[in-house]
C-alpha positions in Angstrom: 116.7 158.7 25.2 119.2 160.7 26.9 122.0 158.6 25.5 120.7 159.6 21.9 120.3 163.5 23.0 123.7 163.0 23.8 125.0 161.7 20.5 122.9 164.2 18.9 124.6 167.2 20.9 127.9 165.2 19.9 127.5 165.0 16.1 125.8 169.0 16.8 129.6 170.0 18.0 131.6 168.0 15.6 129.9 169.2 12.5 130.5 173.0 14.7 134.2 171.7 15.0 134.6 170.6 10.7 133.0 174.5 9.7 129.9 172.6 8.7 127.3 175.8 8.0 125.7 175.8 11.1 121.7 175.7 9.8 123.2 171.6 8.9 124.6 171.3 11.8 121.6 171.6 14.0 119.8 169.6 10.7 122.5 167.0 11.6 121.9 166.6 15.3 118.1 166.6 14.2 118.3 163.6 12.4 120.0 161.6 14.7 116.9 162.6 17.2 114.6 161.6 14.4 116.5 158.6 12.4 117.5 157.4 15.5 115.3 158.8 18.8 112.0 158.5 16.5 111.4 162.2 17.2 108.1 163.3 15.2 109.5 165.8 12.9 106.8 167.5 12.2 105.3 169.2 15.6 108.9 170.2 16.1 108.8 172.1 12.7 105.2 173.2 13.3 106.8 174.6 16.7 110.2 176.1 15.4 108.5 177.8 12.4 105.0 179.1 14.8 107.9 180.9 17.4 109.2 183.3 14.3 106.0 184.8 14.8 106.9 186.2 18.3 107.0 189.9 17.5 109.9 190.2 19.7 111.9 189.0 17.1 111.2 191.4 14.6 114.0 193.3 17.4 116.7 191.3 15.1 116.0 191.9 11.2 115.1 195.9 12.4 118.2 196.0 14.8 120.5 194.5 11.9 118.8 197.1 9.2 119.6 200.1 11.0 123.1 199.4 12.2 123.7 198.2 7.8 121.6 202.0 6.9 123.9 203.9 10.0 127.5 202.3 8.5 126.6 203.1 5.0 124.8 207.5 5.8 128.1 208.9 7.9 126.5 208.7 11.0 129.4 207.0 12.8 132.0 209.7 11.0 130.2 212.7 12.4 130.6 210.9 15.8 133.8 210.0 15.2 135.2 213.7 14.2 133.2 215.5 17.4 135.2 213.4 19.5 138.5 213.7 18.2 138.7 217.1 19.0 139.0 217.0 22.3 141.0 213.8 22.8 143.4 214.2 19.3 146.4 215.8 21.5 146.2 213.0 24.0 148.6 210.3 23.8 146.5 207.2 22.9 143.4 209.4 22.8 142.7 208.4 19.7 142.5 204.4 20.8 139.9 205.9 23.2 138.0 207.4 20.3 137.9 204.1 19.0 136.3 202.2 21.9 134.3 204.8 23.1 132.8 204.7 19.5 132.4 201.4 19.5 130.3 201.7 22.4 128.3 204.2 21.0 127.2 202.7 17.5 126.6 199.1 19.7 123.7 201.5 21.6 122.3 202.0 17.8 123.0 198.9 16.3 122.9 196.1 19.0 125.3 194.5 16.6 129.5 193.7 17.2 129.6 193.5 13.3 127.9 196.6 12.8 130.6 198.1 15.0 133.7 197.3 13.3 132.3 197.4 9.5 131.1 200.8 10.5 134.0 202.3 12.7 137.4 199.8 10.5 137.0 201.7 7.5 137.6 205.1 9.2 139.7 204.4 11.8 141.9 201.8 11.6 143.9 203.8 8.7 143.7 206.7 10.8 145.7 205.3 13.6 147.9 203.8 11.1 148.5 207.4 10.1 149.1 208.8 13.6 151.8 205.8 14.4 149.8 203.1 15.8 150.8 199.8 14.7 148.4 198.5 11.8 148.0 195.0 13.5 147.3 196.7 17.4 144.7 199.8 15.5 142.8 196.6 14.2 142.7 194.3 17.4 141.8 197.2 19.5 138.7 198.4 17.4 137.7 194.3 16.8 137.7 193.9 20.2 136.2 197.0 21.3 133.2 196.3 18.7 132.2 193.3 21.0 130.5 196.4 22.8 128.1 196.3 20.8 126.8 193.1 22.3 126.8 194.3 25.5 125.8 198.0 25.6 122.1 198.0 24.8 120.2 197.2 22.5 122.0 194.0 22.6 120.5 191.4 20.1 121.7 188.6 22.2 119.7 189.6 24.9 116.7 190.1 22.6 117.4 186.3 22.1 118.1 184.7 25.7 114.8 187.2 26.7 112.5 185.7 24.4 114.0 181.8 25.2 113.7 181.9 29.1 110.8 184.3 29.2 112.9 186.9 31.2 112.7 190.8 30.7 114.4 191.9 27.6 114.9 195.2 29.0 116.3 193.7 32.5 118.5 191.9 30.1 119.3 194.9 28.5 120.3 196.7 31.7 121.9 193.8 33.1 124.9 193.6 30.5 125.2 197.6 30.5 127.5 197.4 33.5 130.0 195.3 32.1 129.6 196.8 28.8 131.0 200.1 30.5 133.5 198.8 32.5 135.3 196.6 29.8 135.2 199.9 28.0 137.1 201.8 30.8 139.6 198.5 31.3 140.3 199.2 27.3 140.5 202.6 27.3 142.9 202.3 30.2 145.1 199.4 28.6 145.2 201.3 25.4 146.6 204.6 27.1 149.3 202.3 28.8 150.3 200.5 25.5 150.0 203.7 23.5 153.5 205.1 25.7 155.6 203.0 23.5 154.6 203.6 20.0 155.5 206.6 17.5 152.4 208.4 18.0 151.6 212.0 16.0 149.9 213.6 18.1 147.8 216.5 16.4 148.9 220.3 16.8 148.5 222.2 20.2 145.1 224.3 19.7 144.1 227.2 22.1 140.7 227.1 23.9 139.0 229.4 21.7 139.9 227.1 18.9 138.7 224.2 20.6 135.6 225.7 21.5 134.9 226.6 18.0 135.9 223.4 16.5 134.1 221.8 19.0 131.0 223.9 18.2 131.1 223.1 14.5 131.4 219.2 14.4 128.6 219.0 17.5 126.1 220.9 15.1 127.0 218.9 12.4 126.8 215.2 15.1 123.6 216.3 16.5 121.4 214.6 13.9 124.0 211.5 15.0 124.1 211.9 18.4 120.3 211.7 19.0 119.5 208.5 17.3 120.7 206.7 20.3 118.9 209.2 22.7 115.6 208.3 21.1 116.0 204.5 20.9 117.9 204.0 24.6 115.2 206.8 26.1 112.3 205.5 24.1 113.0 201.9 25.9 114.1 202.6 29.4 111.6 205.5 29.7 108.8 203.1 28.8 107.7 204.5 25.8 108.4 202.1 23.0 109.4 198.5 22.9 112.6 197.1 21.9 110.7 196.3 19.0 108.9 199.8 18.2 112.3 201.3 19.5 114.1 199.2 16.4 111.7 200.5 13.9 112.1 203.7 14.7 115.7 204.0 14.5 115.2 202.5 10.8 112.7 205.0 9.9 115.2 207.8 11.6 118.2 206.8 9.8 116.5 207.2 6.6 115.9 210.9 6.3 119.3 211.6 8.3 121.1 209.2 6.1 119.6 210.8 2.6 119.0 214.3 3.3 121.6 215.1 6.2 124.9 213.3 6.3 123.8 212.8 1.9 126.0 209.2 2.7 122.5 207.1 1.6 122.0 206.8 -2.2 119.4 204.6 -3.9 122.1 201.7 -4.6 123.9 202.2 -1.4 120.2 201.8 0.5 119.5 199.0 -1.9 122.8 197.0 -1.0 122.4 197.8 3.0 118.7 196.3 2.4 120.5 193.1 0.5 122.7 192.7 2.8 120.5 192.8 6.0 118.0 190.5 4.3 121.3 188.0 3.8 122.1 187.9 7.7 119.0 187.9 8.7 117.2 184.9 6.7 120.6 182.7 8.1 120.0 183.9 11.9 116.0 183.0 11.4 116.9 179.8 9.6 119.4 179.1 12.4 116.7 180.0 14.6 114.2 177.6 13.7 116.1 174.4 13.7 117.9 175.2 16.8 114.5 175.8 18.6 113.2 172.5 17.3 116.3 170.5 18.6 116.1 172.6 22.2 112.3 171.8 22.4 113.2 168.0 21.8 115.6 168.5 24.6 113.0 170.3 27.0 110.3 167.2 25.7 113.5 164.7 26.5 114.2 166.0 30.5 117.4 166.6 29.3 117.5 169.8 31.5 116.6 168.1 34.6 118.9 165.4 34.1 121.8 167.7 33.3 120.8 169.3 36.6 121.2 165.7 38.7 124.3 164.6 36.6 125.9 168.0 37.8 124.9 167.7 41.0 125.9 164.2 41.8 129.4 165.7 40.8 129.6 168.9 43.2 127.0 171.5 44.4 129.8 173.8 45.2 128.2 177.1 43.8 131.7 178.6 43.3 133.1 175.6 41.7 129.9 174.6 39.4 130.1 178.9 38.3 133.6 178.2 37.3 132.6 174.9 35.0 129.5 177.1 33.6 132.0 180.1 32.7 134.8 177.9 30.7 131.6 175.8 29.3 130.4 179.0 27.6 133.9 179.9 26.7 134.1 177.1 24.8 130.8 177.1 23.5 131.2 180.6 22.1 134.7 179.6 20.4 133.2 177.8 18.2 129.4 179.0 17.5 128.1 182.9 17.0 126.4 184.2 20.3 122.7 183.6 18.9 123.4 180.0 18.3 124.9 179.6 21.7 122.0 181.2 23.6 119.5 179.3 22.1 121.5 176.4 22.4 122.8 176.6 26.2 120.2 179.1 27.6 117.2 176.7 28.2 119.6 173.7 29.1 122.1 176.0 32.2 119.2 178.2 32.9 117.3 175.5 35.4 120.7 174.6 36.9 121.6 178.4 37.4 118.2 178.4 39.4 119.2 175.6 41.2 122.3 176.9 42.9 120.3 180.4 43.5 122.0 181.9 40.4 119.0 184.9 39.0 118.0 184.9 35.9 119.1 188.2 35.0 122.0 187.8 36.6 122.6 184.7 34.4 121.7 186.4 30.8 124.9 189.1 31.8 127.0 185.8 32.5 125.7 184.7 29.4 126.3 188.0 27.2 129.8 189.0 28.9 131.1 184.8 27.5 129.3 184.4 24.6 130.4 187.7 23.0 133.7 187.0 24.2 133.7 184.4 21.3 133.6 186.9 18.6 136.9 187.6 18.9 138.2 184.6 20.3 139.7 182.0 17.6 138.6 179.1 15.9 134.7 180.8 15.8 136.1 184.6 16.0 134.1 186.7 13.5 134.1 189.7 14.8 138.3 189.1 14.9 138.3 187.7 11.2 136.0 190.8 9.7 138.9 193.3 11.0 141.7 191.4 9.8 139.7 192.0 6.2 139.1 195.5 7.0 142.4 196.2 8.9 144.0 194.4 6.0 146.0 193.1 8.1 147.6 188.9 8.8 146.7 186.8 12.0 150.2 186.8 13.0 150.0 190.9 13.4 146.7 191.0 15.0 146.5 187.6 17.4 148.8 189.4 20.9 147.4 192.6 20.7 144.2 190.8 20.8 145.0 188.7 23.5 146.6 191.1 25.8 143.5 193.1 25.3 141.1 190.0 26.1 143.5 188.9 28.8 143.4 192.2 31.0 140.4 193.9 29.7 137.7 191.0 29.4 138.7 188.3 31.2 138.7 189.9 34.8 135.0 191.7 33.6 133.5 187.8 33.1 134.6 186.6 36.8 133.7 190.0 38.3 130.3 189.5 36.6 129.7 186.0 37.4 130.7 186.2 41.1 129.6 189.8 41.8 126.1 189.9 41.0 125.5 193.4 41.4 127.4 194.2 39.0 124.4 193.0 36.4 121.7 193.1 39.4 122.2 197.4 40.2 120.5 198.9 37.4 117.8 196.3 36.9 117.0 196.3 40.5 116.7 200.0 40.4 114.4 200.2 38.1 112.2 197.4 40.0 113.4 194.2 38.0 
């Protein structure tokens, strides 16, 4: 039976590989199990289908709702303009508008998408106007938008929660320390490329003017700025759940959307709801048939055989941490992070136990490669919705990228695989 799983994992990656949609492509490996294997069909449907009633995924379609309702009301362009004043002289200050921005709508939205449909539009043209190449202005906000995977609420980590039974909100704190450090590495590399480019910088201001500017556009970001204070204190001060947390930063963005920042009209609310309802059935469609081809792998052994296979090979824990990190390199190449989770995160997570490796500690390794994906080609979504926004070719947008991956994110996935406390300090102080 193994041999078959095998095949099935196979014909799973090349229809991944050919672009297939991926609900077929976990349909595919399923009917090799079933055709094949002579899986029963028909618990494993009964099982995929009874697990979308976990309320912890109601996290995802609220999550995805209030980043669509936050992009369309001009919540990220009051956060955007506070912040500009006081780094718009700076050389390359701007760039660090644009990450730190990032970071902040990913602590609303939980979604990388979210980030760059929400900060591309007003942005990228804006650095275009104040000498940043058009290609670099796009890449850096694309690859700064992965933030929003890791700085929390993560939907990922929703996800690998709910499928190894770990803490969502250890999860959540886990990935926060790489989050912010990958910030820092590309607010630091964009400073550094920013020397060499024709920047207009804005016109000298005295402090008063500052002050008063600053004063204006932090009344008018208040509304903005305190939808991530209620959903990030709500959940770490242990008064709401992710879930309740999600719900209320729907119900929140409504009345600040239509009444404060007037961005929210009936057919602009309608079209966020279309759209949300779009991604979300795919991701719960996803969902199901990837849950019933992991629980044939769990019914299978196929864990525990991976475990011995691996072992047989080397119990080096350095060496088998390498081999786990370019596995979920590759993995998240060519699938989204959901699918990649749900996929690998029940099949590693007993072999990460094995060589002492903590669960928490495993769902940052997890977050800081799998998100990594968005913007890494042939899967690279987050990377292909900028070019769109950026309007802007691959050839213009691909080494600005990479320098930016290379030095910013790469160092952040060893650091977090091979210095635990990295992910460990926060959930540990809070008792995790």
């Amino acid at each position: 039976m193994i041999e078959i799983s095998l095949l099935a994992l196979a014909v799973l990656v090349l229809l991944l590989t050919l672009g297939v949609p991926l609900p077929f492509c976990f349909g595919g490996a399923l009917m090799v199990m079933n055709l094949i294997g002579g899986t029963t069909m028909k618990g494993m449907m009964l099982t995929g289908f009874n697990q979308l009633s976990n309320p912890v995924l109601l996290c995802i379609p609220l999550f995805v709702f209030a980043g669509s309702l936050m992009s369309a009301s001009g919540i990220a362009q009051s956060l955007l303009n506070f912040v500009n004043v006081f780094v718009g002289r700076i050389r390359g200050g701007l760039g660090v508008v644009a990450t730190v921005s990032c970071a902040i709508i990913g602590a609303i939205s939980g979604s990388g998408l979210t980030g760059i449909a929400a900060t591309g539009p007003l942005l990228i043209p804006e650095m275009a106007s104040k000498g940043y190449p058009r290609g670099y202005a796009t890449a850096l906000i694309s690859n700064s938008s992965v933030l929003g995977l890791l700085i929390p609420p993560s939907v990922t980590m929703i996800v690998y929660g709910w499928v190894t039974d770990t803490s969502i909100l250890a999860c959540f704190l886990a990935t926060l320390g790489p989050g912010i450090l990958i910030m820092i590495l590309f607010s630091g590399i964009n400073l550094i490329m920013a020397r060499k480019f024709p920047l207009i910088l804005d016109p000298p201001r005295t402090v008063r003017e500052t002050v008063r500017e600053g004063t204006t556009m932090f009344s008018r970001a208040v509304p903005a700025l305190f939808m991530p204070v209620i959903i990030l204190g709500g959940i770490y001060g242990g008064i709401m759940t992710p879930t309740e947390a999600a719900a209320v930063a729907v119900i929140y963005a409504l009345p600040i959307g239509f009444l404060v920042y007037k961005g929210l009209t009936m057919p602009v609310f309608l079209q966020a709801a279309k759209d949300s309802a779009t991604a979300v059935g795919a991701i719960m469609i996803m969902i199901v048939f990837s849950l019933m081809l992991s629980q044939i792998f769990v019914m299978e052994q196929i864990p525990q055989a991976m475990v011995e296979t691996i072992f047989d090979i080397t119990r080096n824990k350095v060496v088998l941490l390498i081999l786990i990190n370019l596995l979920l390199f590759f993995i998240g190449m060519i699938v989204n992070d959901v699918t990649a989770i749900i996929l690998t995160a029940p099949l590693l997570l007993p072999l990460m136990q094995a060589i002492g490796v903590d669960p928490i500690h495993f769902a940052a390794i997890m977050g800081v490669n799998t998100a990594m994906g968005g913007v890494t080609p042939p899967y690279a979504s987050i990377l292909y919705l900028g070019m769109r926004i950026g309007k802007v070719e691959f050839s213009e947008i691909i080494k600005p990228a990479m320098i930016l991956l290379l030095f910013g994110y790469v160092p952040v996935v060893f650091l977090t695989a091979f210095w635990p406390d990295l992910a460990l300090f926060l959930p540990r102080l809070l008792g995790y």
